[in-house]
VOSE-699656 format. One line per field, with one value per residue: residue number from 1; residue in three letters; x, y, z of N, C-alpha, C, O, CB in turn; chain. Coordinates in steps of 0.02 Angstrom, whole numbers, plus 50000, padded with zeros to 5 digits. Glycine has a CB too. Example, Ala and Ser with C-alpha at 12.3 -4.5 7.8 and 13.67 -1.06 7.14 Angstrom:
BEGIN
resi <- [1; 2]
resn <- [ala; ser]
n.u <- [50660; 50642]
n.v <- [49716; 49888]
n.w <- [50390; 50354]
ca.u <- [50615; 50684]
ca.v <- [49775; 49947]
ca.w <- [50390; 50357]
c.u <- [50660; 50645]
c.v <- [49835; 50002]
c.w <- [50390; 50394]
o.u <- [50712; 50670]
o.v <- [49834; 50057]
o.w <- [50423; 50402]
cb.u <- [50565; 50704]
cb.v <- [49776; 49970]
cb.w <- [50452; 50286]
chain <- [A; A]
//
This chain:
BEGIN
resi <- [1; 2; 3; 4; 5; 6; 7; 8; 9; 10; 11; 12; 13; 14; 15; 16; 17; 18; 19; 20; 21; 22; 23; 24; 25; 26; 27; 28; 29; 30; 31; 32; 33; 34; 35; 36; 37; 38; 39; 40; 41; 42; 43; 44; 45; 46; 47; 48; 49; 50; 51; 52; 53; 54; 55; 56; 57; 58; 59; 60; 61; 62; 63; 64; 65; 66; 67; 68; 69; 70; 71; 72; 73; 74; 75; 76; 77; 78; 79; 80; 81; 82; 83; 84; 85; 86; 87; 88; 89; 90; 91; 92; 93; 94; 95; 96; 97; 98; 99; 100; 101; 102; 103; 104; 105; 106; 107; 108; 109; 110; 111; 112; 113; 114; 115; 116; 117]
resn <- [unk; unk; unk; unk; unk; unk; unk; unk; unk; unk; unk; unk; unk; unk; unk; unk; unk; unk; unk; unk; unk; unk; unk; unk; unk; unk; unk; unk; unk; unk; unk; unk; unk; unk; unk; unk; unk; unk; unk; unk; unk; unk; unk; unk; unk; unk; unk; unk; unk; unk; unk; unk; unk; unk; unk; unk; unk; unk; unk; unk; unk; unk; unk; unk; unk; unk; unk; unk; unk; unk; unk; unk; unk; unk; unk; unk; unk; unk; unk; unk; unk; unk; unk; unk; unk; unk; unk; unk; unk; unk; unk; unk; unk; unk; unk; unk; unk; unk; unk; unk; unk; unk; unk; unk; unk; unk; unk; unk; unk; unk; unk; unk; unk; unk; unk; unk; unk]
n.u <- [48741; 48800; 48728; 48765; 48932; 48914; 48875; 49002; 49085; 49017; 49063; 49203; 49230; 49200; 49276; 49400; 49384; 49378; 49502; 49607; 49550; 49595; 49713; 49879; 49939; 50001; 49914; 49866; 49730; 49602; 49649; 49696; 49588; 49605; 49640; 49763; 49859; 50025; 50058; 50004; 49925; 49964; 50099; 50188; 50300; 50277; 50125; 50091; 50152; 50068; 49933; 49943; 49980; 49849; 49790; 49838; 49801; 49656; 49633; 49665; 49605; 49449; 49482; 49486; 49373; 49303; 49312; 49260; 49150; 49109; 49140; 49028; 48909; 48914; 48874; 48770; 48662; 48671; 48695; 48710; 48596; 48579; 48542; 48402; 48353; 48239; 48241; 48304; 48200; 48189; 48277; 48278; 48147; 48047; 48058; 47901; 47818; 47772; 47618; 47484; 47444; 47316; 47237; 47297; 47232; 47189; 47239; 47111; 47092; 47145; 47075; 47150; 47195; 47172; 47337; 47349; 47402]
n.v <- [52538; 52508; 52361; 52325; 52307; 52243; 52085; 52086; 52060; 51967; 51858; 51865; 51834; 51710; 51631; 51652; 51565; 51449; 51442; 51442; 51321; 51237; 51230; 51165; 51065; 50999; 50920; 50888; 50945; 50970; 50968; 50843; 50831; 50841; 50720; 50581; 50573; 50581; 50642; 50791; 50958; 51054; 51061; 51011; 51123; 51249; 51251; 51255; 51416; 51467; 51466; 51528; 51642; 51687; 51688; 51781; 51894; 51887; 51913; 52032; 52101; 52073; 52153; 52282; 52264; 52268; 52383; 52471; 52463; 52473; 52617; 52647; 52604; 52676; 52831; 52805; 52814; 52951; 53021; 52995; 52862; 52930; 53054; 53055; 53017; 53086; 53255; 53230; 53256; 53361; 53315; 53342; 53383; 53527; 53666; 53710; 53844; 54005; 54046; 54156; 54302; 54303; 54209; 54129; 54056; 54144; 54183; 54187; 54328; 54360; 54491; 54609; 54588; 54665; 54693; 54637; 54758]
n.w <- [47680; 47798; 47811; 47707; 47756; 47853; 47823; 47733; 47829; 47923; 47824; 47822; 47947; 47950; 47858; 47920; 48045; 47972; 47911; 48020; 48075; 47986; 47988; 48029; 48180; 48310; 48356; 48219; 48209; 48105; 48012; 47941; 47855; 47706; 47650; 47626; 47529; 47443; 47321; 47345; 47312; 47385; 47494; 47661; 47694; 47599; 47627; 47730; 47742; 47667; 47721; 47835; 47807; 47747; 47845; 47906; 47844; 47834; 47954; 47992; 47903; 47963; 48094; 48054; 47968; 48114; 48191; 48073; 48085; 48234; 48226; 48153; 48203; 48322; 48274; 48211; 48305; 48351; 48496; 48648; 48753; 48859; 48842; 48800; 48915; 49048; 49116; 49314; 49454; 49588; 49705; 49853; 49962; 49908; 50005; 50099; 50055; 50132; 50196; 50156; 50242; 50279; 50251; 50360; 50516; 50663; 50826; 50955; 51054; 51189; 51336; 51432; 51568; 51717; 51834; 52014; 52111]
ca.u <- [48813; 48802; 48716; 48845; 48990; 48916; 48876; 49062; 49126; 49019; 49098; 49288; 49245; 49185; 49332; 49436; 49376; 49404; 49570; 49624; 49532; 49637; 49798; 49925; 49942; 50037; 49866; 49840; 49670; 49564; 49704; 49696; 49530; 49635; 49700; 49832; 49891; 50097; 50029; 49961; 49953; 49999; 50115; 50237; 50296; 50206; 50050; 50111; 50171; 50013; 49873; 49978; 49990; 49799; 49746; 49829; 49753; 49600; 49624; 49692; 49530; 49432; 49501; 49484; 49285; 49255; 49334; 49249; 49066; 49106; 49115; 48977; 48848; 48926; 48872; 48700; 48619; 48692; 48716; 48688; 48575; 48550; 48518; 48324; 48323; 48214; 48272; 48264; 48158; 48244; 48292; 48257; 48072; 48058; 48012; 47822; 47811; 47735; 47538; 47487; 47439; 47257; 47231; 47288; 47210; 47208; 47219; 47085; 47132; 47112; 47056; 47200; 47196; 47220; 47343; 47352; 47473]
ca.v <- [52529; 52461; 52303; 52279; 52298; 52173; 52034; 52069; 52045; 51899; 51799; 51855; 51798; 51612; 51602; 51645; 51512; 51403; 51458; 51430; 51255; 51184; 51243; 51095; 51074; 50954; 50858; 50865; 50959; 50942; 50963; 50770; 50804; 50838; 50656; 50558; 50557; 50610; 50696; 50862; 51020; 51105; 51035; 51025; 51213; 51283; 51235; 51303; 51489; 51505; 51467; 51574; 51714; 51700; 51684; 51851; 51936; 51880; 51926; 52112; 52116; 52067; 52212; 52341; 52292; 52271; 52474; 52503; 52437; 52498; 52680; 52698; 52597; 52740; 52880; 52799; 52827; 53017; 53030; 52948; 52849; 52974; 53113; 53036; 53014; 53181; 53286; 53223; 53304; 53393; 53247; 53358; 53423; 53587; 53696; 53755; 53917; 54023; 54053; 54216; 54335; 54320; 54112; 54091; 54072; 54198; 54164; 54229; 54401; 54368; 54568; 54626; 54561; 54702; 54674; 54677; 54778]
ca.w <- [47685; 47867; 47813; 47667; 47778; 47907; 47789; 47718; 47903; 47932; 47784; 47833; 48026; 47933; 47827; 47977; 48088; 47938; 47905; 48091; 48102; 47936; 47994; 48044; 48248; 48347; 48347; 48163; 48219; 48043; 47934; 47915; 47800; 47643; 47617; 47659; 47481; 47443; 47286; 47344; 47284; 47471; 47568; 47694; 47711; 47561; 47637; 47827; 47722; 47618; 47783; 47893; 47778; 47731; 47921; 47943; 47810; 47889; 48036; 47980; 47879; 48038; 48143; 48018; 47977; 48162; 48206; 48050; 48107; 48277; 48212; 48096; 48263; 48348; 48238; 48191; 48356; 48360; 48546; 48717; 48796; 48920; 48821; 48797; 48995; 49038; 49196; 49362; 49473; 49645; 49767; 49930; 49966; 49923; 50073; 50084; 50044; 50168; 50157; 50150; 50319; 50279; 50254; 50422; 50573; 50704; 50892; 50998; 51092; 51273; 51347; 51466; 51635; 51770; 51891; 52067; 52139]
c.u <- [48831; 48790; 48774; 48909; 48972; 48897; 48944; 49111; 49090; 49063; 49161; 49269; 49231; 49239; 49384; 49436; 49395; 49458; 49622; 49591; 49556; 49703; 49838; 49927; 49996; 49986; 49837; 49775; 49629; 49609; 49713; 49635; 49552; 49656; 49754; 49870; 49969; 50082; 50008; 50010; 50010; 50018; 50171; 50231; 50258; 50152; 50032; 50114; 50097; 49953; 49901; 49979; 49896; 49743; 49772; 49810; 49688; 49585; 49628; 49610; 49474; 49430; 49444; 49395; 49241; 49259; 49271; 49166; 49063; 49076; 49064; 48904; 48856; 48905; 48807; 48668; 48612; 48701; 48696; 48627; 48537; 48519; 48444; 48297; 48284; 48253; 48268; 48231; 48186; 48228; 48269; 48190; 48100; 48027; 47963; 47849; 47744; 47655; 47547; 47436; 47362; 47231; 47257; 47271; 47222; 47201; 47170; 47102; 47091; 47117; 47130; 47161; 47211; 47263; 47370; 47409; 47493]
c.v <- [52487; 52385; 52263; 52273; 52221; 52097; 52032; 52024; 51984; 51849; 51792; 51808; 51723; 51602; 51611; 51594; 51461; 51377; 51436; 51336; 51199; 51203; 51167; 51102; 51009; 50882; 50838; 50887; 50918; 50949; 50926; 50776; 50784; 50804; 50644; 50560; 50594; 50669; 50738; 50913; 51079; 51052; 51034; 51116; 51251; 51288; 51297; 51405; 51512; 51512; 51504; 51632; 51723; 51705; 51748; 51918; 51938; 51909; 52001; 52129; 52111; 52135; 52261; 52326; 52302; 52337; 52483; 52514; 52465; 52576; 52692; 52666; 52668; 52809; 52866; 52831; 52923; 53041; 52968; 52925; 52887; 53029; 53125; 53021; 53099; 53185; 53265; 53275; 53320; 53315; 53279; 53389; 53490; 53615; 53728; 53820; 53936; 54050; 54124; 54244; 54318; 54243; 54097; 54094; 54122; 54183; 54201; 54271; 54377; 54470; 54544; 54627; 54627; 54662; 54673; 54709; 54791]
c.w <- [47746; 47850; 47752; 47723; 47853; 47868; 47742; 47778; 47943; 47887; 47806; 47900; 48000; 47889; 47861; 48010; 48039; 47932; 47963; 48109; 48021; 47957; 48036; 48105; 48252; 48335; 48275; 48130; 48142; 47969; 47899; 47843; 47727; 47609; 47633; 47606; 47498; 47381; 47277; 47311; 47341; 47492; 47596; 47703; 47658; 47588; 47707; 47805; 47714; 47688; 47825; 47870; 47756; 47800; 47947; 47921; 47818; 47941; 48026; 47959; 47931; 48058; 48112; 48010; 48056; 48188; 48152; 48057; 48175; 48271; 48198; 48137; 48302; 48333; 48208; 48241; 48367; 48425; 48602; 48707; 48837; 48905; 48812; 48860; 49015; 49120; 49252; 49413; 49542; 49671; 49836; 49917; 49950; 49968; 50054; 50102; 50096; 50159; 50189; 50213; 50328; 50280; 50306; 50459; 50619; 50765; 50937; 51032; 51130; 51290; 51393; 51531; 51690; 51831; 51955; 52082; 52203]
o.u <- [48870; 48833; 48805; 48932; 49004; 48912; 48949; 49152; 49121; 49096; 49186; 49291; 49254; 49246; 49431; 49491; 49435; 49473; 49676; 49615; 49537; 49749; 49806; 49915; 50023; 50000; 49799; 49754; 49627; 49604; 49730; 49635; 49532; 49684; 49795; 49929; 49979; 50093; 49985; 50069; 50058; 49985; 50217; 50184; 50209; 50121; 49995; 50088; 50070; 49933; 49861; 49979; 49881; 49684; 49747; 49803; 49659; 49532; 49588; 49568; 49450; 49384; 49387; 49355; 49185; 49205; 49220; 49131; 49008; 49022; 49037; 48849; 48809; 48916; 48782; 48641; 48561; 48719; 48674; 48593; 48477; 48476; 48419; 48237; 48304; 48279; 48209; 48240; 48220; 48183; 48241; 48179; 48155; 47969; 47963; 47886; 47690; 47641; 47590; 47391; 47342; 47198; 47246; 47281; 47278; 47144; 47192; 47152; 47031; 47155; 47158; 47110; 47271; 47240; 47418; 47463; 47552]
o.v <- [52440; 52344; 52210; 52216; 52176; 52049; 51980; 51977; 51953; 51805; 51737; 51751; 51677; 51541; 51578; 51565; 51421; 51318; 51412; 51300; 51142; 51177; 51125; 51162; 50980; 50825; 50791; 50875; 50858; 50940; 50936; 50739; 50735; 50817; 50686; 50549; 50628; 50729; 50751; 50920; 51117; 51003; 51055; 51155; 51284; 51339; 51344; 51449; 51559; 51569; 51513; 51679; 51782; 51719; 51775; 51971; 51991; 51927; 52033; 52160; 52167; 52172; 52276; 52364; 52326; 52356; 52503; 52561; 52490; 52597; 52743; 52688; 52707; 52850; 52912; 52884; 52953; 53100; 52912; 52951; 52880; 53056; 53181; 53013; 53155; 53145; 53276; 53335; 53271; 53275; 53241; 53418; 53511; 53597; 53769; 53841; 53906; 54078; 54145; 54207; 54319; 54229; 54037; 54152; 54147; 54163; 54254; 54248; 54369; 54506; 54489; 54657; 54637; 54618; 54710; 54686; 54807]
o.w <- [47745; 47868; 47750; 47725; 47880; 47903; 47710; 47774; 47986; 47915; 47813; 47905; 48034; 47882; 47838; 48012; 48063; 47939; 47946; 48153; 48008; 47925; 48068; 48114; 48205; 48318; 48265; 48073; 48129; 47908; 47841; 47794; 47694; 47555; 47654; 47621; 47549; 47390; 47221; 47294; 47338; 47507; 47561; 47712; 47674; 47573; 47722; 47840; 47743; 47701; 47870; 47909; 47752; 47804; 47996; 47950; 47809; 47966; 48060; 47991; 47939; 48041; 48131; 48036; 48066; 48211; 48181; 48038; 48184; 48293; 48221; 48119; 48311; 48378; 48177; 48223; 48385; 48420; 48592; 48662; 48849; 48940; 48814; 48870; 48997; 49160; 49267; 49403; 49557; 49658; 49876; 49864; 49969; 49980; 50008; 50146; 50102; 50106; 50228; 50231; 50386; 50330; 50318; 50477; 50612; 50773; 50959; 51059; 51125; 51258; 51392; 51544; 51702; 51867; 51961; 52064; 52214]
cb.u <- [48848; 48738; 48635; 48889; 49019; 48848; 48814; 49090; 49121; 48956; 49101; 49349; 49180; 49099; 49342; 49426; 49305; 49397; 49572; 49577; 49429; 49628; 49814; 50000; 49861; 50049; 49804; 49837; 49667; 49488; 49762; 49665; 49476; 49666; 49722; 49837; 49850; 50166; 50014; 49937; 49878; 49942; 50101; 50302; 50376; 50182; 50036; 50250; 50223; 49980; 49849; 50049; 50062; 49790; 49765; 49882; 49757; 49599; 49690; 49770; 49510; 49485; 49592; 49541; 49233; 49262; 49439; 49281; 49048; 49161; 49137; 48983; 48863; 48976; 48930; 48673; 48654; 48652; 48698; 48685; 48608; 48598; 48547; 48307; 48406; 48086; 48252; 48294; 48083; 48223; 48389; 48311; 48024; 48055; 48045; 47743; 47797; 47770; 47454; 47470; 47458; 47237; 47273; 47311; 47215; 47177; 47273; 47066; 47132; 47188; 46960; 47236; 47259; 47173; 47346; 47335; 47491]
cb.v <- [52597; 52484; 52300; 52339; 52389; 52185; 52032; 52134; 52120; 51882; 51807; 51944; 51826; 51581; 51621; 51683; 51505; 51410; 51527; 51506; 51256; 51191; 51330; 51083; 51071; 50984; 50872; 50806; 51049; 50990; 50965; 50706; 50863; 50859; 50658; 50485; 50579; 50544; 50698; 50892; 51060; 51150; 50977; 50991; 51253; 51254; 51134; 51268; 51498; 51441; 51398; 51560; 51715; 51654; 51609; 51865; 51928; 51835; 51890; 52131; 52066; 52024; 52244; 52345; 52226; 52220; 52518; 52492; 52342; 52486; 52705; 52671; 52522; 52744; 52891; 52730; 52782; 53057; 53093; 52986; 52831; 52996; 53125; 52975; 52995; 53213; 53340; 53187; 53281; 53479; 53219; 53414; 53421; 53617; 53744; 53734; 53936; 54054; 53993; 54234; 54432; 54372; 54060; 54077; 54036; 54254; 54161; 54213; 54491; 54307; 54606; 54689; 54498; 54754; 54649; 54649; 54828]
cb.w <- [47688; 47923; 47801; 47586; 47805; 47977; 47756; 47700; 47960; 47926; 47709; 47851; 48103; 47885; 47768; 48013; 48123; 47902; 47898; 48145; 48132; 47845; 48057; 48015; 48293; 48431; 48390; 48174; 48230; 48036; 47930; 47991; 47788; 47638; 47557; 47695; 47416; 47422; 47272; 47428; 47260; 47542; 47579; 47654; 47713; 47507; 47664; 47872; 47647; 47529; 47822; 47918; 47691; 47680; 47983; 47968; 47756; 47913; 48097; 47902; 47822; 48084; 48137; 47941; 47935; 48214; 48174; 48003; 48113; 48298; 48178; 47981; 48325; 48344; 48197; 48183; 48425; 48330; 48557; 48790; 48813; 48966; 48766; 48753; 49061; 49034; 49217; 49390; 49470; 49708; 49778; 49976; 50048; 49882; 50121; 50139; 49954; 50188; 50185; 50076; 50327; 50219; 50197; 50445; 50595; 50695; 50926; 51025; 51069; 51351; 51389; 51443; 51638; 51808; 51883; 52116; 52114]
chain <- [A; A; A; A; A; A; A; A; A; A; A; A; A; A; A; A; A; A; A; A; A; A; A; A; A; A; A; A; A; A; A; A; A; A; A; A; A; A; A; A; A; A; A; A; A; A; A; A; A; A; A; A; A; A; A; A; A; A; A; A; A; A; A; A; A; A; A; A; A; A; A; A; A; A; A; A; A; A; A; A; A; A; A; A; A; A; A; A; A; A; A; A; A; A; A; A; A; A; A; A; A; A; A; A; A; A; A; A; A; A; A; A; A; A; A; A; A]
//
């Protein structure tokens, strides 16, 4: 279903850009391709209604598959990113634990000194 809806939403985005690069401008952009003839089928405002009304049905269509492709990338993966990061591990040393009475050294017993008095 994903790959149908993105090869629907490639074709609208290429008949969009189309749609938008025949439209009439100040400069004439590629609108000129159509012939110079007086005899067309489109023209003048007919031509201006019908590409203006089909560039925003385009464009509506657009939106709506790109939300609708948004969602369903959204909902493939099933969560984060992060959720496959594992735990980090403490940031401060933990303090050595004390060794036990018998593993440590013992200081030599000096005897008891008498003294003078």
């Amino acid at each position: 279903m994903y790959t149908i809806l993105l090869v629907i939403h490639s074709i609208i985005v290429l008949f969009l850009i189309m749609m938008i690069l025949v439209q009439r401008t100040g400069d004439d952009g590629l609108s000129g391709l159509g012939g110079g003839g007086g005899n067309q089928f489109l023209t003048g405002r007919s031509q201006a209604n019908l590409l203006t009304r089909t560039t925003a049905i385009l464009a509506g269509l657009f939106m709506a598959t790109s939300l609708t492709l948004a969602v369903m990338a959204g909902r493939m993966t099933g969560g984060s990113i992060l959720d496959t990061v594992p735990a980090a591990a403490q940031t401060a040393p933990a303090p050595k634990a004390a060794a036990p009475e018998a593993a440590k050294p013992k200081a030599p017993e000096t005897p008891a000194v008498p003294r003078p008095e």
